[in-house]
Each structure stands twice: as C-alpha cells, then as structure tokens.
Backbone bond lengths (Angstrom), bond angles and torsions (degrees), N, CA, C in turn:
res aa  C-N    CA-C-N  psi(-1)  N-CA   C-N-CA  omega(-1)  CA-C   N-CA-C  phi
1 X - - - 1.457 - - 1.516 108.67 -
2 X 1.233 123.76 134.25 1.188 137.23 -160.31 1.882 94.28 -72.50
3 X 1.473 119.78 147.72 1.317 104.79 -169.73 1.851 117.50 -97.55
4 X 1.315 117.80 150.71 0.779 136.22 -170.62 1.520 126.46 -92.66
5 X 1.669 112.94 85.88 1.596 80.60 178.92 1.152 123.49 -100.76
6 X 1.761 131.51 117.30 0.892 127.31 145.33 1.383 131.00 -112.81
7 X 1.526 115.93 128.08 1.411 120.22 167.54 1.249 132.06 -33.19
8 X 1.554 112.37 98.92 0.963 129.23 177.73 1.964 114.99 -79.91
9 X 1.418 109.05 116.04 1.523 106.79 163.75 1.116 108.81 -120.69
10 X 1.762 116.27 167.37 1.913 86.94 -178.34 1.832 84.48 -149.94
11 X 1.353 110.31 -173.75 1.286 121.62 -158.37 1.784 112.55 179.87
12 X 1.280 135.75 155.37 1.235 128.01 -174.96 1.198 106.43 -113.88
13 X 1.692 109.99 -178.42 0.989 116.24 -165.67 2.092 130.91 -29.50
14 X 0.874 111.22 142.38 1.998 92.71 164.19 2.088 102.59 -137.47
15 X 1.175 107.48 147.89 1.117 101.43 -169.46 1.602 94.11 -128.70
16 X 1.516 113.59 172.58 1.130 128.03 -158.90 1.797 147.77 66.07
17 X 0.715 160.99 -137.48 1.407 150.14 -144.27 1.491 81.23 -128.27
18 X 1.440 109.85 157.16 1.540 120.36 169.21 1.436 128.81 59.34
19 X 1.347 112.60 3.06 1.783 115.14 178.14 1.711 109.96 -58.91
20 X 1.328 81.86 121.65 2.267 87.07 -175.15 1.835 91.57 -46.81
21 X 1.516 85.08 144.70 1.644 92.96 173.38 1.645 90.95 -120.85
22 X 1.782 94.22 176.25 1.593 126.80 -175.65 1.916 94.19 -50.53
23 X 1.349 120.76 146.65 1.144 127.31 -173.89 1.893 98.49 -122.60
24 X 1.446 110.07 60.00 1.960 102.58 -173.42 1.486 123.73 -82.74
25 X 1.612 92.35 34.28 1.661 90.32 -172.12 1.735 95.40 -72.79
26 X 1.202 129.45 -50.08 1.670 132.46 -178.24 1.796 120.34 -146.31
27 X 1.021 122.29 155.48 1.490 126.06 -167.77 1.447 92.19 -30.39
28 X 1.072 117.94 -94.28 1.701 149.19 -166.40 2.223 91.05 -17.58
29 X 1.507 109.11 -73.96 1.244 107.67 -172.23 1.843 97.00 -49.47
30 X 1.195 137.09 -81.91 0.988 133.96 -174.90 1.154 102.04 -14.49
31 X 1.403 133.02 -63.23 1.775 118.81 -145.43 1.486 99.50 -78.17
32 X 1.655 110.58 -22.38 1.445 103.54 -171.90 1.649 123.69 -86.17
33 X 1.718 91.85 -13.73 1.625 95.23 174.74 1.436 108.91 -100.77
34 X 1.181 133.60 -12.20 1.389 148.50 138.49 2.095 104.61 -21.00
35 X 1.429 94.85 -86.99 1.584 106.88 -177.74 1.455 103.91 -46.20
36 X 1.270 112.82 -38.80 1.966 98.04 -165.51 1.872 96.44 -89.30
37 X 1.222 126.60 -14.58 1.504 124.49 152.03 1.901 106.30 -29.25
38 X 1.518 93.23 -80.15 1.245 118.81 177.17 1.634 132.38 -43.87
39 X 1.311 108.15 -37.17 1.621 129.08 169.59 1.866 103.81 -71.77
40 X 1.569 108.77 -40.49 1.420 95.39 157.45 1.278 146.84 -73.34
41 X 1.074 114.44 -17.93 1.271 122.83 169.28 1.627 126.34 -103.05
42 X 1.622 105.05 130.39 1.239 124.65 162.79 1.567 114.69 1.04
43 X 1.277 140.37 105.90 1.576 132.33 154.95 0.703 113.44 -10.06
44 X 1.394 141.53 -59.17 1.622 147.38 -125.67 2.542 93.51 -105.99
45 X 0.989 96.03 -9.10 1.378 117.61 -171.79 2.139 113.74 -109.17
46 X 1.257 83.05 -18.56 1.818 74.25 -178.37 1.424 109.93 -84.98
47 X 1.075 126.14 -27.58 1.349 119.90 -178.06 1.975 98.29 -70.84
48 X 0.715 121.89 -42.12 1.288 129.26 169.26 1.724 118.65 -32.30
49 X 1.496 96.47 -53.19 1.183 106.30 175.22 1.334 122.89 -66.49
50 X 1.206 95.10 -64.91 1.660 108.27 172.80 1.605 117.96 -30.58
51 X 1.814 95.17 -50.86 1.956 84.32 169.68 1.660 113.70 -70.04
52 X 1.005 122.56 -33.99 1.410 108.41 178.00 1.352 132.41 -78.92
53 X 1.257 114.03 0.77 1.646 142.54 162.83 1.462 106.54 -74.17
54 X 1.679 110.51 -56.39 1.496 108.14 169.21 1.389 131.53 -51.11
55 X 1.572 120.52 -25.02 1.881 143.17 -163.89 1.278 69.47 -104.62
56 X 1.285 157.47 -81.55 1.926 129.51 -146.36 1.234 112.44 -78.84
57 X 1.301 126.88 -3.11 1.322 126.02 168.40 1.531 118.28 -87.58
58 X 1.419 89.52 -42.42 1.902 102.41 176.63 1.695 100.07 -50.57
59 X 1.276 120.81 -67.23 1.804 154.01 177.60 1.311 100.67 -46.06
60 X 1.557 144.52 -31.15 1.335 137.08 169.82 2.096 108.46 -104.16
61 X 0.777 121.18 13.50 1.223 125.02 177.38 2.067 101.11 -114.97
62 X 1.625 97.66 -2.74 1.628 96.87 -173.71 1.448 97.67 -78.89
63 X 1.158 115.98 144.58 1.938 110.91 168.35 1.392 101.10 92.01
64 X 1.088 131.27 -8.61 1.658 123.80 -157.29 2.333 88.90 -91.18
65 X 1.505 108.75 169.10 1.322 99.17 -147.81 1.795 74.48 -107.68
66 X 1.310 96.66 131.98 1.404 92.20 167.23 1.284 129.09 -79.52
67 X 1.748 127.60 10.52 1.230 116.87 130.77 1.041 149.31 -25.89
68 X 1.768 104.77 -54.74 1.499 115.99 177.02 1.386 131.52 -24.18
69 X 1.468 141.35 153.58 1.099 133.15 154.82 1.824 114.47 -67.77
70 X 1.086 103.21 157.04 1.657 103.80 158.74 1.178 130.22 -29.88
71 X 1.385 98.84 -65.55 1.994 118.26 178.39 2.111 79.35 -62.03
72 X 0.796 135.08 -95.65 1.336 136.43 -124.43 1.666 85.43 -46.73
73 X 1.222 141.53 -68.47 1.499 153.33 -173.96 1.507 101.78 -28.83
74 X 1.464 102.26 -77.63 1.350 114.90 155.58 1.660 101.98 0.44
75 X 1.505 111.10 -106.15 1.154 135.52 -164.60 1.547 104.67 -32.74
76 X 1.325 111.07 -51.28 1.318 105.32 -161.16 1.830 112.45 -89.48
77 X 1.086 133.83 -12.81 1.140 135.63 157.79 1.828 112.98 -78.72
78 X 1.356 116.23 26.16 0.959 136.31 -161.35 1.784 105.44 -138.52
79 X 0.826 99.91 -44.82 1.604 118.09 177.46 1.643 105.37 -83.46
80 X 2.202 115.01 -28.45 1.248 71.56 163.71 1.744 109.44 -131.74
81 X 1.283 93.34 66.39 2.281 99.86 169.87 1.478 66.83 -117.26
82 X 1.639 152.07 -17.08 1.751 113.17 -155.86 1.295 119.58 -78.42
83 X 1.355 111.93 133.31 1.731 91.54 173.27 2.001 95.78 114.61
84 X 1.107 101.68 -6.74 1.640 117.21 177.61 1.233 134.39 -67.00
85 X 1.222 140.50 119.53 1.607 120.73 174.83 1.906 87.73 -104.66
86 X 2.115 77.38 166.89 1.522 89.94 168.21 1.875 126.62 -39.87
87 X 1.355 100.25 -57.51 1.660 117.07 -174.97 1.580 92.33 -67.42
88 X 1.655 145.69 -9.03 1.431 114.01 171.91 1.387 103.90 -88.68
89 X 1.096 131.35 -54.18 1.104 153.33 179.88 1.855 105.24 -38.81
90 X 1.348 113.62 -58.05 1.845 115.71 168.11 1.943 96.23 -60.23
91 X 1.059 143.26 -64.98 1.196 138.21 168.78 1.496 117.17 -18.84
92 X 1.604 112.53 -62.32 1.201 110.05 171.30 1.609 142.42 -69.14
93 X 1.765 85.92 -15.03 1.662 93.98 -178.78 1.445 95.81 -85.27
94 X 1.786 121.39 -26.58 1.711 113.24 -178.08 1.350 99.65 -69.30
95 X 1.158 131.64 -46.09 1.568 125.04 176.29 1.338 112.09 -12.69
96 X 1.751 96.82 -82.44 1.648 120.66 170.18 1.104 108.96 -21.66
97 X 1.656 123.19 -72.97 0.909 135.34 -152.11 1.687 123.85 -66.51
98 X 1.167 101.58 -33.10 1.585 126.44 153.23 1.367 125.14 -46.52
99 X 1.412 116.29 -72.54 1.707 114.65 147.26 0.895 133.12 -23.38
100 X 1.402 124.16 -43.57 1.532 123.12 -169.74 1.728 100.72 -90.05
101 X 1.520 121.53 -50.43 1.035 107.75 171.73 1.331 136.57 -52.28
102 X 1.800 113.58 -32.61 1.221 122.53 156.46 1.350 126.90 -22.80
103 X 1.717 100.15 -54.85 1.132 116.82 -158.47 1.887 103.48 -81.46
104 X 0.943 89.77 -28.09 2.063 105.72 170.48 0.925 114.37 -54.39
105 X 1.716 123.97 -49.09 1.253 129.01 -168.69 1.790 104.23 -87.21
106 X 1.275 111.45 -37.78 1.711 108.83 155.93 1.534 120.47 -47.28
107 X 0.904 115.67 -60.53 1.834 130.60 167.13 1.498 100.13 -28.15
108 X 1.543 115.76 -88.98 0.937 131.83 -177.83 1.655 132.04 -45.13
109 X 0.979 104.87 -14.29 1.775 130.69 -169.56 1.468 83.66 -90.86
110 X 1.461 124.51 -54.86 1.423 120.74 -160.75 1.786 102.15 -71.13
111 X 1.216 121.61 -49.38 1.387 132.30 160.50 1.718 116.14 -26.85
112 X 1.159 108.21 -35.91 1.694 116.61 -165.89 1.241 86.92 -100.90
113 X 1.155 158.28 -78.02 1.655 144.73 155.00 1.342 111.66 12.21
114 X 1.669 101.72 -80.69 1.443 96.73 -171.27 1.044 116.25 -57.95
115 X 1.232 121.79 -63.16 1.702 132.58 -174.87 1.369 93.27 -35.68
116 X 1.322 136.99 -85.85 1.460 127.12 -177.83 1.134 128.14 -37.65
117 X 1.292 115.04 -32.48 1.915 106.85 171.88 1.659 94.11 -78.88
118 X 1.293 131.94 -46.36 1.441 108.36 164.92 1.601 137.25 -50.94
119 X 1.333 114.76 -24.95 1.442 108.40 156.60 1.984 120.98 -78.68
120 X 1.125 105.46 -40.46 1.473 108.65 -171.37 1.923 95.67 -74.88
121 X 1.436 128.74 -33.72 1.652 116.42 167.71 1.519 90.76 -62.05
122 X 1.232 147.84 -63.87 1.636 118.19 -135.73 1.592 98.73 -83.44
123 X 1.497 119.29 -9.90 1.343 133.48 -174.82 1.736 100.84 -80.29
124 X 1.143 104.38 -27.98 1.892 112.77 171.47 1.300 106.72 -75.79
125 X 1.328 110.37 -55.35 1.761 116.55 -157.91 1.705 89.32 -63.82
126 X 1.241 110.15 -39.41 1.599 94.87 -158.44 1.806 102.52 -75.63
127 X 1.246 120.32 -18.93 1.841 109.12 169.90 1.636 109.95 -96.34
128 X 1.565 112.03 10.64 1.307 99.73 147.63 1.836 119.72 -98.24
129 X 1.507 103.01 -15.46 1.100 107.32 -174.18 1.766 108.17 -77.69
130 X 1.330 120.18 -34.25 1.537 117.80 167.54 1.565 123.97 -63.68
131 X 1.419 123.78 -8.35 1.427 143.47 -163.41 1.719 82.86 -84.79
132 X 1.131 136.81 -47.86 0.973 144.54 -170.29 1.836 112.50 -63.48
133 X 1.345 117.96 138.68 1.851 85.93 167.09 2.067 86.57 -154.73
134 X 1.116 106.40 172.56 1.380 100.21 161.24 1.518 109.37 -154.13
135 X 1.273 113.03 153.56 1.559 131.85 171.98 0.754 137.69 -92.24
136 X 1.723 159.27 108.34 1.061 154.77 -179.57 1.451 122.54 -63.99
137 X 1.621 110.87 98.30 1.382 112.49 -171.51 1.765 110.44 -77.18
138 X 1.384 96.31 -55.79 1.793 84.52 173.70 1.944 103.10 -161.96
139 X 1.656 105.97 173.29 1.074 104.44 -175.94 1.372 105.60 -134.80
140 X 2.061 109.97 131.79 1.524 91.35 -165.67 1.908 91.36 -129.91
141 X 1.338 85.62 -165.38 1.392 88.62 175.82 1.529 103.67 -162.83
142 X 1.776 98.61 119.62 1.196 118.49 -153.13 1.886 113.35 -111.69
143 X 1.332 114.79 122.40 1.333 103.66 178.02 1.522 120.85 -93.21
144 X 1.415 110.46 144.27 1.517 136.64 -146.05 1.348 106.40 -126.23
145 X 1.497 136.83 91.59 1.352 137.06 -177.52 1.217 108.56 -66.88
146 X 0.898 143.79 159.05 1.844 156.77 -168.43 2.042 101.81 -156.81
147 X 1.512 103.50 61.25 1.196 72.33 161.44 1.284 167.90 -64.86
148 X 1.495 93.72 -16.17 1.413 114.59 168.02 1.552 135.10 -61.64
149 X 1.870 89.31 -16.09 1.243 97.69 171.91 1.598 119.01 -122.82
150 X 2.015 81.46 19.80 2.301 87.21 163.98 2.212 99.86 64.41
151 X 1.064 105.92 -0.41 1.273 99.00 -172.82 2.071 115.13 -138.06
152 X 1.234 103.32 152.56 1.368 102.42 -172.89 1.562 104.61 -127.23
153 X 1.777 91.78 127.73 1.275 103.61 173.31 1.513 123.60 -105.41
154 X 1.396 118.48 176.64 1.281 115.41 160.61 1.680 131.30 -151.03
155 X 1.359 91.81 139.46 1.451 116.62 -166.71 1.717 101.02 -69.49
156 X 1.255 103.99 131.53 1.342 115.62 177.75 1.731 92.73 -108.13
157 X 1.519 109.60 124.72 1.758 119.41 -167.65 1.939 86.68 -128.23
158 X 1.954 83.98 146.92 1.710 86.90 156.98 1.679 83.96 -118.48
159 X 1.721 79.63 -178.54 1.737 80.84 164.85 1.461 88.73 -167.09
160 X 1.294 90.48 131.97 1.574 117.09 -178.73 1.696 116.43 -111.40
161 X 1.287 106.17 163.01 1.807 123.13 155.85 1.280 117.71 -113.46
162 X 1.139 105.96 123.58 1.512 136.29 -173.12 1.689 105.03 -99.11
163 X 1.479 113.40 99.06 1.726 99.85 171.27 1.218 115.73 -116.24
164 X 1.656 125.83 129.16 1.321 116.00 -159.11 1.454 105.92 -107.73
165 X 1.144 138.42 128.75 1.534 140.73 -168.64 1.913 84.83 -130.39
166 X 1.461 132.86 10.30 1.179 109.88 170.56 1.675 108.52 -90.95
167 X 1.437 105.93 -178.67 1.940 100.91 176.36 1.421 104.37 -93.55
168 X 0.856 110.69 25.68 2.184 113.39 173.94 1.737 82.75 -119.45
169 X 1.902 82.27 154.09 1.452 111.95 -177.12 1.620 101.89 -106.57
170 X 1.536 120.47 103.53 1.113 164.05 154.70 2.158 88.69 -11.36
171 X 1.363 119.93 124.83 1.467 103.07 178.51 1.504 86.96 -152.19
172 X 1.189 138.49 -64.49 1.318 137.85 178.27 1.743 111.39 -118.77
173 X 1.789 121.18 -173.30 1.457 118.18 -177.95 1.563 73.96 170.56
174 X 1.756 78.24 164.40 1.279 123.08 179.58 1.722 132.50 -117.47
175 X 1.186 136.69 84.18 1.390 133.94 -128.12 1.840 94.92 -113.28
176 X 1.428 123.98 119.85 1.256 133.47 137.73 1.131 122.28 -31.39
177 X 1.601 148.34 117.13 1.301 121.60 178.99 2.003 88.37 -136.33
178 X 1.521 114.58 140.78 1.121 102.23 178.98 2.051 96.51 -142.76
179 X 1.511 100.83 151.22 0.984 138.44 -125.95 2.045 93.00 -120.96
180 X 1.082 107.01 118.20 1.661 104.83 168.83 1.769 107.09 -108.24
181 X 1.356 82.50 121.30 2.032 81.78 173.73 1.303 106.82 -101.27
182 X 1.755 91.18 152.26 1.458 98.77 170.59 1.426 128.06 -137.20
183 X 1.364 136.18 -178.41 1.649 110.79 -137.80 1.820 103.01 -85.07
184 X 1.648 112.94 20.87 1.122 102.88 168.24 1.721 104.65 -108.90
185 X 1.248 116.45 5.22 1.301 113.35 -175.24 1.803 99.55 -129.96
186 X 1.074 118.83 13.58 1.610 116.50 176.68 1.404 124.17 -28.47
187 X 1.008 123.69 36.83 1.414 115.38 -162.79 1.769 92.73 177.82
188 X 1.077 114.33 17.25 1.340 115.95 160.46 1.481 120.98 -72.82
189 X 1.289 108.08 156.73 1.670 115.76 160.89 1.306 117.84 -58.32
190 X 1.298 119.17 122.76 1.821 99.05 -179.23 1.468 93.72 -110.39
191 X 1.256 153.77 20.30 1.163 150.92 -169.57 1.840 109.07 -157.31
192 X 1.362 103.06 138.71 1.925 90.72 153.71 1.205 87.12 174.46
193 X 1.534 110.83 147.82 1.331 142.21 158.31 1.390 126.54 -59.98
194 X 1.402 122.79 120.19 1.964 103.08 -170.60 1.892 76.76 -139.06
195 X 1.232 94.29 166.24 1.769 124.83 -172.56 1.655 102.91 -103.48
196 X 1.393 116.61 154.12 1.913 112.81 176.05 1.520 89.03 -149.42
197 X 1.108 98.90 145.58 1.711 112.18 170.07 1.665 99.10 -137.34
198 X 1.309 104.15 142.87 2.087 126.17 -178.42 1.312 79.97 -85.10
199 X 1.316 86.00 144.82 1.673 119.78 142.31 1.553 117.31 -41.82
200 X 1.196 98.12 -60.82 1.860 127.34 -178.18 1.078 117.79 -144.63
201 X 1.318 121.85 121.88 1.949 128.92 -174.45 1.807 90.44 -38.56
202 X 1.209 114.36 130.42 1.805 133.96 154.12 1.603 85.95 -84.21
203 X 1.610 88.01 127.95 1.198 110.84 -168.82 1.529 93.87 -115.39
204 X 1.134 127.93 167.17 2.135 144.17 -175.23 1.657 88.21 -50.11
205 X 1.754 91.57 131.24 0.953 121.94 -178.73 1.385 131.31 60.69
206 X 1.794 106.93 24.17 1.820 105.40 -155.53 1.844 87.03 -117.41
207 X 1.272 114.05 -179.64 1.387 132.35 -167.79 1.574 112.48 -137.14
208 X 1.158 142.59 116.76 1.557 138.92 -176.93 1.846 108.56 -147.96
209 X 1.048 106.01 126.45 1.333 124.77 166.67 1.827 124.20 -65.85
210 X 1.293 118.57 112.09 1.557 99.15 -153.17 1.865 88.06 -120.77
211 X 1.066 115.71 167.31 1.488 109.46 169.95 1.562 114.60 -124.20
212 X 1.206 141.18 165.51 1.056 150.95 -167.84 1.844 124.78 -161.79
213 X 1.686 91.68 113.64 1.744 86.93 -172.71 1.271 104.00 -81.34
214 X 1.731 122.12 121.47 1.328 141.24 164.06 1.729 92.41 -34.82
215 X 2.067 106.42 -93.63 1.136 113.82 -178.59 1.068 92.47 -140.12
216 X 1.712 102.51 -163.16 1.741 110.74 -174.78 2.059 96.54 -135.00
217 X 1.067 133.41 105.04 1.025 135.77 179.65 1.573 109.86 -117.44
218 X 1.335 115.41 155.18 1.884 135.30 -171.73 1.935 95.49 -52.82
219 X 2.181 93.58 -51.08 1.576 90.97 -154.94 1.402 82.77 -102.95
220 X 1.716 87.81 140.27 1.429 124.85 165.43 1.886 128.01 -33.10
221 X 1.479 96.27 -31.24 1.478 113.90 -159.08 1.673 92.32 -80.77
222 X 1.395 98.29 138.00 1.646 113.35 166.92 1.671 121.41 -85.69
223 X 1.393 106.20 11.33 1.086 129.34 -158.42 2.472 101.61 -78.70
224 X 1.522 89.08 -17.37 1.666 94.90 169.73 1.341 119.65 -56.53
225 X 1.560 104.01 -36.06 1.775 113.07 165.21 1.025 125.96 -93.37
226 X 0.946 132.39 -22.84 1.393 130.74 178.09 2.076 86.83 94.37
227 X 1.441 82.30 -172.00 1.618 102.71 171.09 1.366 121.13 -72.48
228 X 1.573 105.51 110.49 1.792 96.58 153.86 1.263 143.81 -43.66
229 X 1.585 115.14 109.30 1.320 95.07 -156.47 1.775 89.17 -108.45
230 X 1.158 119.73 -35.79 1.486 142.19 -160.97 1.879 115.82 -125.97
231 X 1.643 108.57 141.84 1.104 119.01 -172.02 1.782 106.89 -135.35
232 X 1.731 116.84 101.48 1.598 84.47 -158.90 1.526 93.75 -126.58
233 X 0.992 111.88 137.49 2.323 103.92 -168.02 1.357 78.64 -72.66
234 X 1.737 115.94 168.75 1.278 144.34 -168.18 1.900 96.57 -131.41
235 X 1.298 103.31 -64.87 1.320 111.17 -162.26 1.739 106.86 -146.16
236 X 1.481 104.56 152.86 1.745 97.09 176.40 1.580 101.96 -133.39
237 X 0.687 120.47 140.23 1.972 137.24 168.29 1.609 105.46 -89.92
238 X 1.099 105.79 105.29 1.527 105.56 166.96 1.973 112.51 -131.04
239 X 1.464 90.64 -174.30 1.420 99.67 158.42 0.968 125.16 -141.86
240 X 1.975 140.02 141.54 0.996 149.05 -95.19 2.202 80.65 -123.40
241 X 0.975 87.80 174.41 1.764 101.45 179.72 1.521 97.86 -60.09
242 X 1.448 90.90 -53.86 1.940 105.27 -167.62 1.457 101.66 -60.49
243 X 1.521 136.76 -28.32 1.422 131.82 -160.79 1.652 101.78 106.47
244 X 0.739 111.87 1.94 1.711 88.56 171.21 1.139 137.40 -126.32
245 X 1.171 114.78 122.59 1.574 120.28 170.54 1.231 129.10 19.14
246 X 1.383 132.36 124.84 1.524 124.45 -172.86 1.719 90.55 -175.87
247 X 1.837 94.27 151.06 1.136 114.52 174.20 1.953 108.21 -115.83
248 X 1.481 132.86 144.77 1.088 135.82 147.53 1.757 118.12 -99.45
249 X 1.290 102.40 112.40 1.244 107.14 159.53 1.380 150.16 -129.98
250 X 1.176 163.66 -178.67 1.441 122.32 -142.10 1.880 97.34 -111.08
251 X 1.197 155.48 -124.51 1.176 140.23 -176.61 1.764 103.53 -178.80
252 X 1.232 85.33 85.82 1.886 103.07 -169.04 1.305 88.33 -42.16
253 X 1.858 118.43 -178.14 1.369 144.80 -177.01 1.564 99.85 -100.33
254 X 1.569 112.43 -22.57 1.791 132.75 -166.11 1.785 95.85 -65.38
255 X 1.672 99.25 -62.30 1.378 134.61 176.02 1.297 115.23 -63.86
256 X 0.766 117.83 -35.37 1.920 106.02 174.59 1.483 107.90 -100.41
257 X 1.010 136.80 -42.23 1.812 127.69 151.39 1.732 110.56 -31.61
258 X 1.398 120.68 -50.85 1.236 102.42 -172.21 1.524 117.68 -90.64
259 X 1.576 115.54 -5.86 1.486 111.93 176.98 1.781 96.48 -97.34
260 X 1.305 117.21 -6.65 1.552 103.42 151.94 1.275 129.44 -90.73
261 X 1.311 127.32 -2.78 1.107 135.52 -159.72 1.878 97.05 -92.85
262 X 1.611 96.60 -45.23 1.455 123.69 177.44 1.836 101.68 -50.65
263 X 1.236 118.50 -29.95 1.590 127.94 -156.75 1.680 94.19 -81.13
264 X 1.434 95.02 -60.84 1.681 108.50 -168.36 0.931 94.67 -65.71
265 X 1.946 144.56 -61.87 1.561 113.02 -171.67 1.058 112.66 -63.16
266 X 1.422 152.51 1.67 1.590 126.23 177.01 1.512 102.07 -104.37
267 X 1.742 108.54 4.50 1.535 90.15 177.42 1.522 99.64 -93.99
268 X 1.700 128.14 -20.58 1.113 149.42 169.95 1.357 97.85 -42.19
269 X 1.401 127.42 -55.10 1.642 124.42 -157.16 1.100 103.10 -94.73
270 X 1.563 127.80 -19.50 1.482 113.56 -169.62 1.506 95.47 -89.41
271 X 1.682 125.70 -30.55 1.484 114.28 -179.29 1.735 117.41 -62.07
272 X 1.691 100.17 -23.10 1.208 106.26 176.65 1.525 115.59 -76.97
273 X 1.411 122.35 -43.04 1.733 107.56 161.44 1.158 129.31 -60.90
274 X 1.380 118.65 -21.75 1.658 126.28 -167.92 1.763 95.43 -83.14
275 X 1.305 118.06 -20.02 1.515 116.12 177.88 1.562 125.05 -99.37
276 X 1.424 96.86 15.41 1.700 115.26 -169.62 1.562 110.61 -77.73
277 X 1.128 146.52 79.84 1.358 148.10 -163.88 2.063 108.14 -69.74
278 X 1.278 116.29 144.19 1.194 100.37 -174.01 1.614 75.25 -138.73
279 X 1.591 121.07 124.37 1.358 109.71 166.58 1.467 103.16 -147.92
C-alpha cells in the first residue's frame, strides 16, 4: 500500500460532554484538532493517545484499494477518525487490541496442548520403555577366518535376553555395556555402545536370546574391555499393535525438566494474557 503520511498525535481517554473531536474534513484540520485532543489531556495520558490514534489509523487504512492515489487514501482514512473523540478512538484501538490478544491466548492454548502431550508421550514411552529389561546370558569370543586376508580374527560377542512385557513388538535396540578394568588391563574400554537385531519381533510377554558383536580383533584376549560388569538398554525399535513404527526410549531427568519447564512457561503466558484488561 502506497504510504500514507498522516500525522499521527495521540491522547487517552476524555469523558463527558464537549471533548474536541477528530477534525477529517482535510490534512491541516486534522493535525489541528489532533493537537488540541492532546493539549487536553493530562501529560501522563498523551502518549496513550498517540498509540491508540496509531491502531485506528492502521484499522481504517485496512480494506482501502491499493490502487488509490495518496491524496485519495489520505482522504478517506480521514473521513473515517472524523467526528472522533479521544475515548472513541482508545475504544477502538482496545477493540483491536482485544482481537489480537484473543488471538494470543488461542495461539498459546494450542502451545500448552502440545507441549503437554509432549511431556505426558515421553512420560508414556518411558513406562513402556522399563516393561522391557534384558539379561546377560554370556560373553564369548569367537574366531573368524578371513581367508582372503591369510589371517584369523576374532569376534568378541555378548549375548543377551530380551523380555518384552511392553505392547510394542520388540525388533531391534541399543545396549550400554560397561566394562571394569583391572591393573592388568588399565587401559581398557570401560564403556561402549553395540546395536542387536531379533530373529523375530518378541512380541508381549515373550523371551528371546539376541547376540551382539562387541568387536572383531587379531588377539583372542577379551582383555580390550576389561570385565563385564554392566548391561544397560539405551533404546528399542519396535512395532506398534496397529503396524507402525515406533521407538521406546527411556526419559532422562535433563529431558523431562525441560519439557516441564516448557509446560509451566506457557501456562505462565497464557495466565498472563487471560489477565490483560483492555478498558
């Protein structure tokens, strides 16, 4: 929209009989019944005005055809503040102002929804994710010919039991495994992450033995990790009753502080719009 200048002054409410009104017969009257708006009212009140002079000007320039010339725009956002006192004009900018907050506290309402179904899902996933547990049946270490490379290696394997008491069908996971060294292995791994895939999703209430290659090293000795001391799931891959895709994972203290934290400020902001008075 082509821009408009008109002098904006502003001023708040005035009540009673005779309050100078908007003068929109032409620029010149406007600015001058504008200022004596302003000369009536209290200091502590013109800045007041002025913003709500700015919201009925913004609000009568809406709809106008951006064809228009200047002068024609002009004129007609002029034609309609004329005839105005201070208190219609603050009325109309609270109007505005009402709407939009309305629309804040709608916004925001939808925000507190989500955020809450995002705390109460990871608050689900994580008591389906404890339904889950697994055992460490044994740990071997297996040799692996490579002829191609004239040399034989060996696979360091755990092998665990996986029992699923959640309502997802158990298909892959992610297993913590940690490691105690001792002063002949000082310099062992005491930690590492390894991957497991089923045979067949363990489905509610079922039991399956899964295996998992640690690593694959020349020497025989398991002595790179040190001792198993610990077996801790990370994450599980399943699929849902319905067929679809789904992850269980457990629901840190990091992670649930900040998707509550997320809860309380939007209940913080929406109590703060819902208490916004426009009068």
């Amino acid at each position: 929209m082509k821009k408009v200048f008109i002098t904006l002054a502003i001023a708040v409410s005035l009540t009673g009989c005779g309050d100078p009104k908007i003068d929109g017969s032409d620029k010149q009257s406007f600015e001058k019944s504008v200022q004596a708006i302003l000369e009536s009212l209290p200091k502590e009140k013109r800045d007041g005005f002025r913003a709500d002079l700015g919201i009925a000007n913004l609000l009568a320039m809406k709809g106008l055809s951006t064809g228009d010339s200047v002068a024609e725009i002009n004129m007609q956002v002029l034609k309609s503040l004329d005839g105005k006192s201070a208190t219609e004009i603050h009325q109309i900018a609270n109007a505005e102002r009402k709407v939009k907050n309305d629309r804040a506290i709608a916004d925001m309402n939808d925000q507190l929804v989500s955020r809450q179904k995002l705390l109460d899902d990871a608050v689900a996933q994580d008591l389906e994710f404890k339904k889950v547990s697994v055992g460490r049946e044994s740990y071997q270490v297996i040799g692996v010919s490579k002829p191609e490379d004239r040399q034989k290696y060996f696979d360091h394997k755990i092998k665990i039991t996986v029992t699923n008491n959640s309502g997802c069908n158990i298909e892959s996971g992610q297993l913590q495994l940690t490691f105690e060294r001792s002063p002949e292995n000082a310099n062992a791994v005491d930690s590492q992450r390894v991957s497991f895939e089923t045979d067949a999703p363990i489905g509610l209430g079922k039991s399956s033995a899964v295996e998992s290659v640690i690593g694959r090293f020349e020497d025989p000795s398991p002595t790179y990790f040190g001792k198993l001391v610990a077996v801790a799931p990370l994450h599980y891959h399943c699929t849902e009753v319905n067929g679809q895709s789904a992850g269980l994972s457990p629901l840190t203290e990091e992670t649930k502080t900040s998707y509550t934290d997320g809860v309380e400020s939007a209940k913080k902001q929406l109590d703060e719009l819902k208490s916004m008075k426009f009068e």
